[in-house]
C-alpha positions as CSV (number, residue, x, y, z in Angstrom):
1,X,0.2,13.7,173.7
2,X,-2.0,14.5,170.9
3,X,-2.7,11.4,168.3
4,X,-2.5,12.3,164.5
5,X,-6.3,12.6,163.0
6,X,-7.9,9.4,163.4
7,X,-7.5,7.3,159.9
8,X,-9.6,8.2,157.1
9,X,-10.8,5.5,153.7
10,X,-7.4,4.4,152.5
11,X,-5.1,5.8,155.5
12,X,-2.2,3.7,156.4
13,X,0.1,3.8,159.2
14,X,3.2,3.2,158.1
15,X,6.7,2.6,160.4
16,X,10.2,1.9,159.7
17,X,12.5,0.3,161.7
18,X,15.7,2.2,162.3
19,X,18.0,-0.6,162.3
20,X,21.0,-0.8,160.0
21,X,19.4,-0.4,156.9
22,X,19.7,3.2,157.1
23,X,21.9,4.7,154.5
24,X,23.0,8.7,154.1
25,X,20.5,11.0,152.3
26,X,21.8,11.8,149.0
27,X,20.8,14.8,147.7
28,X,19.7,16.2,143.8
29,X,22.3,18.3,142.5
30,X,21.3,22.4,143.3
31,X,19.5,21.1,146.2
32,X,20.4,21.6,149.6
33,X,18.8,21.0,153.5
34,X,18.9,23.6,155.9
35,X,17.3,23.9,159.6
36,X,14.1,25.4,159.7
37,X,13.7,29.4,161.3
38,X,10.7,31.1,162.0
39,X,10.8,33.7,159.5
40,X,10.4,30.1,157.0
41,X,6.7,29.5,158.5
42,X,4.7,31.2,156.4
43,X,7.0,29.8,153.1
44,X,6.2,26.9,154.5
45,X,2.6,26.8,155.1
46,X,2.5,28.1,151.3
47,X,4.2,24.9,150.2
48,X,1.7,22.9,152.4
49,X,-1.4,24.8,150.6
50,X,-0.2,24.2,147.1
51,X,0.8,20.6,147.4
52,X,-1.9,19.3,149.4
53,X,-4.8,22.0,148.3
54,X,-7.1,20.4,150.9
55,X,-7.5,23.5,153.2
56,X,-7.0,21.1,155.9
57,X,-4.4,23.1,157.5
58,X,-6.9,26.2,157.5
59,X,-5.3,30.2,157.1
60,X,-1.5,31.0,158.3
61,X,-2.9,33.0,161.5
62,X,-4.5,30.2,162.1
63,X,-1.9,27.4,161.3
64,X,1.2,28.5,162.5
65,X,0.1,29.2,166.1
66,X,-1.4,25.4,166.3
67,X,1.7,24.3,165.1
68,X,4.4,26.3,167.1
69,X,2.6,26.1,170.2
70,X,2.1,22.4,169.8
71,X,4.0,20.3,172.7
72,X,5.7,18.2,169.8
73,X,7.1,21.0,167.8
74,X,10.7,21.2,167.4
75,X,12.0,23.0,165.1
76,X,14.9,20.8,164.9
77,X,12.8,18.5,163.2
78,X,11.4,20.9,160.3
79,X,14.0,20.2,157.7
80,X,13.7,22.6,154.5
81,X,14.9,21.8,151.0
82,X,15.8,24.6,149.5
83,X,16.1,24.8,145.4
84,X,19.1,27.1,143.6
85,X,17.2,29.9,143.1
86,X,16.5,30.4,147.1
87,X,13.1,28.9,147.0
88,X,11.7,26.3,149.5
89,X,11.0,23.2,147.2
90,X,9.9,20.6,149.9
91,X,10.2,20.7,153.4
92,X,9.4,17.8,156.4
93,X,7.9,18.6,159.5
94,X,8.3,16.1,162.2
95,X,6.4,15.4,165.8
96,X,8.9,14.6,168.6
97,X,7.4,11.1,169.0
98,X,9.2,10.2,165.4
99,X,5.9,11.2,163.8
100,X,6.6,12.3,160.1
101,X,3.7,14.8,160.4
102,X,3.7,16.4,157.1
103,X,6.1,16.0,154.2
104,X,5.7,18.3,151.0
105,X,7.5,18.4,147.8
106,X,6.6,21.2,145.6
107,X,5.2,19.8,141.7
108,X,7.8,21.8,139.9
109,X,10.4,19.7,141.8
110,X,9.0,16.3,142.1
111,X,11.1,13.1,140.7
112,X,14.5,14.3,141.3
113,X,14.5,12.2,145.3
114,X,14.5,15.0,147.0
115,X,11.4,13.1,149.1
116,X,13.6,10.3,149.1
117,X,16.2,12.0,150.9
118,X,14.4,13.9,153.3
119,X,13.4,10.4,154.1
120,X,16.5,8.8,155.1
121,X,17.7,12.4,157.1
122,X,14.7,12.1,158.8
123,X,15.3,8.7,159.8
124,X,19.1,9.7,160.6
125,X,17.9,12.6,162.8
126,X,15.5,10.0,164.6
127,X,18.2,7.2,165.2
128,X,20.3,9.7,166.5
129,X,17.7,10.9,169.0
130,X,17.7,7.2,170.2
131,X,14.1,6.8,168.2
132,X,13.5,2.8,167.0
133,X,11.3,3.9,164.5
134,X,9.0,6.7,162.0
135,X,5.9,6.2,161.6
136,X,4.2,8.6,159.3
137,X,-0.1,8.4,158.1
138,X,-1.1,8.7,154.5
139,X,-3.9,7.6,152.0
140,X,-3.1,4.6,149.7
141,X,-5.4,6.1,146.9
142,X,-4.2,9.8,147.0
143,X,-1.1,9.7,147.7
144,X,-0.1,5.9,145.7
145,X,2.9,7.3,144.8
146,X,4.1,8.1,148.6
147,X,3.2,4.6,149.4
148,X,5.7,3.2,146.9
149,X,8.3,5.4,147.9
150,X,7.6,4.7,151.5
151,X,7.7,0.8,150.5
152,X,11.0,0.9,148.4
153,X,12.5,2.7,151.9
154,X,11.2,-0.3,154.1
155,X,8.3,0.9,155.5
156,X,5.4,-1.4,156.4
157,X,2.0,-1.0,157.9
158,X,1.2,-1.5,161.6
159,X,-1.9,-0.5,163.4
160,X,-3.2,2.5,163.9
161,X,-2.6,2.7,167.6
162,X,0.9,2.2,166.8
Protein backbone atom coordinates (compact mmCIF):
# COMPACT_ATOMS: atom_id res chain seq x y z
CA UNK A 1 0.00 0.00 0.00
CA UNK A 2 1.55 3.12 -1.16
CA UNK A 3 2.38 5.86 1.70
CA UNK A 4 1.44 9.51 0.96
CA UNK A 5 4.74 11.65 -0.16
CA UNK A 6 7.01 11.62 2.71
CA UNK A 7 6.38 15.07 4.90
CA UNK A 8 7.74 18.10 3.60
CA UNK A 9 8.85 21.77 6.01
CA UNK A 10 5.60 22.37 7.73
CA UNK A 11 3.66 19.07 6.80
CA UNK A 12 1.39 17.71 9.42
CA UNK A 13 -0.42 14.57 9.78
CA UNK A 14 -3.49 15.13 10.99
CA UNK A 15 -6.31 12.31 12.26
CA UNK A 16 -9.70 12.46 13.60
CA UNK A 17 -11.26 10.17 15.65
CA UNK A 18 -14.60 8.92 14.43
CA UNK A 19 -16.28 8.65 17.61
CA UNK A 20 -19.53 10.40 18.37
CA UNK A 21 -18.59 13.70 17.68
CA UNK A 22 -19.59 13.36 14.26
CA UNK A 23 -22.42 15.56 13.23
CA UNK A 24 -24.30 15.58 9.56
CA UNK A 25 -22.62 17.79 6.82
CA UNK A 26 -24.66 20.78 6.32
CA UNK A 27 -24.46 22.15 3.17
CA UNK A 28 -24.36 26.13 1.58
CA UNK A 29 -27.54 26.92 0.00
CA UNK A 30 -27.18 26.12 -4.18
CA UNK A 31 -24.67 23.63 -3.32
CA UNK A 32 -25.11 20.10 -3.60
CA UNK A 33 -22.72 16.59 -3.35
CA UNK A 34 -22.96 14.06 -5.89
CA UNK A 35 -20.89 10.72 -6.54
CA UNK A 36 -18.02 11.07 -8.65
CA UNK A 37 -18.15 9.50 -12.68
CA UNK A 38 -15.48 9.27 -14.89
CA UNK A 39 -16.51 11.63 -17.45
CA UNK A 40 -15.82 14.22 -13.97
CA UNK A 41 -11.91 13.37 -14.09
CA UNK A 42 -10.59 15.74 -16.15
CA UNK A 43 -13.11 18.66 -14.34
CA UNK A 44 -11.54 17.55 -11.62
CA UNK A 45 -7.94 17.50 -12.25
CA UNK A 46 -8.77 21.30 -13.56
CA UNK A 47 -9.99 22.15 -10.05
CA UNK A 48 -6.76 20.50 -8.62
CA UNK A 49 -4.51 22.65 -11.08
CA UNK A 50 -6.08 25.98 -10.17
CA UNK A 51 -6.28 25.57 -6.49
CA UNK A 52 -3.17 24.08 -5.73
CA UNK A 53 -1.08 25.59 -8.98
CA UNK A 54 1.99 23.44 -7.83
CA UNK A 55 2.10 21.21 -10.96
CA UNK A 56 2.57 18.56 -8.55
CA UNK A 57 -0.08 16.45 -9.96
CA UNK A 58 1.68 16.74 -13.57
CA UNK A 59 -0.67 16.74 -17.19
CA UNK A 60 -4.33 14.98 -17.17
CA UNK A 61 -2.80 11.95 -19.46
CA UNK A 62 -0.54 11.68 -17.06
CA UNK A 63 -2.69 12.17 -13.75
CA UNK A 64 -5.70 10.37 -14.19
CA UNK A 65 -4.17 7.03 -15.14
CA UNK A 66 -1.91 7.20 -11.77
CA UNK A 67 -4.92 7.88 -10.01
CA UNK A 68 -7.57 5.45 -11.48
CA UNK A 69 -5.21 2.65 -11.61
CA UNK A 70 -4.11 3.25 -8.09
CA UNK A 71 -5.02 0.19 -5.68
CA UNK A 72 -6.82 2.76 -3.23
CA UNK A 73 -9.03 4.40 -5.74
CA UNK A 74 -12.62 4.18 -5.21
CA UNK A 75 -14.66 6.20 -6.76
CA UNK A 76 -17.01 5.96 -3.95
CA UNK A 77 -14.86 8.06 -2.17
CA UNK A 78 -14.47 11.14 -4.72
CA UNK A 79 -17.29 13.19 -3.55
CA UNK A 80 -17.99 16.34 -5.95
CA UNK A 81 -19.59 19.62 -4.89
CA UNK A 82 -21.23 20.94 -7.50
CA UNK A 83 -22.30 24.85 -7.58
CA UNK A 84 -25.88 26.09 -9.25
CA UNK A 85 -24.68 26.81 -12.40
CA UNK A 86 -23.47 22.97 -12.95
CA UNK A 87 -19.95 23.67 -12.24
CA UNK A 88 -17.61 21.58 -9.89
CA UNK A 89 -16.76 24.02 -7.01
CA UNK A 90 -14.72 21.58 -4.71
CA UNK A 91 -14.45 18.12 -4.74
CA UNK A 92 -12.60 15.38 -2.06
CA UNK A 93 -10.72 12.54 -3.16
CA UNK A 94 -10.17 9.90 -0.65
CA UNK A 95 -7.59 6.63 -0.32
CA UNK A 96 -9.41 3.50 0.85
CA UNK A 97 -7.18 3.49 3.97
CA UNK A 98 -9.38 6.70 5.30
CA UNK A 99 -6.65 8.89 3.67
CA UNK A 100 -8.12 12.32 2.69
CA UNK A 101 -5.75 12.52 -0.28
CA UNK A 102 -6.72 15.66 -1.88
CA UNK A 103 -9.45 18.16 -0.93
CA UNK A 104 -10.04 21.31 -3.31
CA UNK A 105 -12.27 24.14 -3.04
CA UNK A 106 -12.34 26.43 -5.95
CA UNK A 107 -11.43 30.50 -4.82
CA UNK A 108 -14.58 31.83 -6.21
CA UNK A 109 -16.38 29.48 -3.73
CA UNK A 110 -14.35 29.61 -0.60
CA UNK A 111 -16.00 30.68 2.98
CA UNK A 112 -19.37 29.52 2.37
CA UNK A 113 -18.29 25.59 4.42
CA UNK A 114 -18.52 23.85 1.69
CA UNK A 115 -14.83 22.37 2.98
CA UNK A 116 -16.41 22.03 6.14
CA UNK A 117 -18.99 19.85 4.95
CA UNK A 118 -17.19 17.69 2.72
CA UNK A 119 -15.35 17.17 5.92
CA UNK A 120 -17.94 15.72 8.16
CA UNK A 121 -19.44 13.48 4.83
CA UNK A 122 -16.15 12.24 4.57
CA UNK A 123 -15.92 11.28 7.98
CA UNK A 124 -19.60 9.83 7.78
CA UNK A 125 -18.69 7.76 4.70
CA UNK A 126 -15.58 6.43 6.71
CA UNK A 127 -17.48 5.55 9.94
CA UNK A 128 -19.81 3.80 7.93
CA UNK A 129 -17.06 1.73 6.26
CA UNK A 130 -16.12 0.68 9.90
CA UNK A 131 -12.96 3.24 9.53
CA UNK A 132 -11.80 4.66 13.41
CA UNK A 133 -10.37 7.45 11.83
CA UNK A 134 -9.06 10.19 8.65
CA UNK A 135 -6.01 11.18 8.57
CA UNK A 136 -5.22 13.69 5.87
CA UNK A 137 -1.22 15.58 5.27
CA UNK A 138 -1.00 19.26 4.83
CA UNK A 139 1.56 22.20 5.29
CA UNK A 140 0.96 24.47 8.40
CA UNK A 141 2.42 27.58 6.49
CA UNK A 142 0.59 27.12 3.16
CA UNK A 143 -2.31 25.97 3.86
CA UNK A 144 -2.84 27.85 7.78
CA UNK A 145 -6.23 28.20 6.95
CA UNK A 146 -6.89 24.19 6.43
CA UNK A 147 -5.15 23.65 9.70
CA UNK A 148 -7.76 25.73 11.51
CA UNK A 149 -10.56 24.23 9.88
CA UNK A 150 -9.14 20.85 10.42
CA UNK A 151 -8.64 21.90 14.24
CA UNK A 152 -12.23 23.45 14.81
CA UNK A 153 -13.41 19.67 13.32
CA UNK A 154 -11.14 17.82 16.05
CA UNK A 155 -8.38 16.91 14.25
CA UNK A 156 -4.99 16.55 15.96
CA UNK A 157 -1.49 15.68 14.86
CA UNK A 158 0.02 12.13 15.16
CA UNK A 159 3.13 10.84 13.55
CA UNK A 160 3.81 10.56 10.35
CA UNK A 161 3.89 6.75 10.25
CA UNK A 162 0.49 7.01 11.49
Amino acid sequence: MPEPRPPGPNDIRLRKILDDTLVPPRWPEGFVMRGFETTDALAFHTLLTTVFDDGSDGPFDEWWPRIANDAEFDPALCFLVIDRKGLLAAAALCWTRAFVKDLAVHPEARGQGIAEALMWHTFAVFRARGSAHVDLKTNTVENAAAVRLYERLGMTPVAWEG
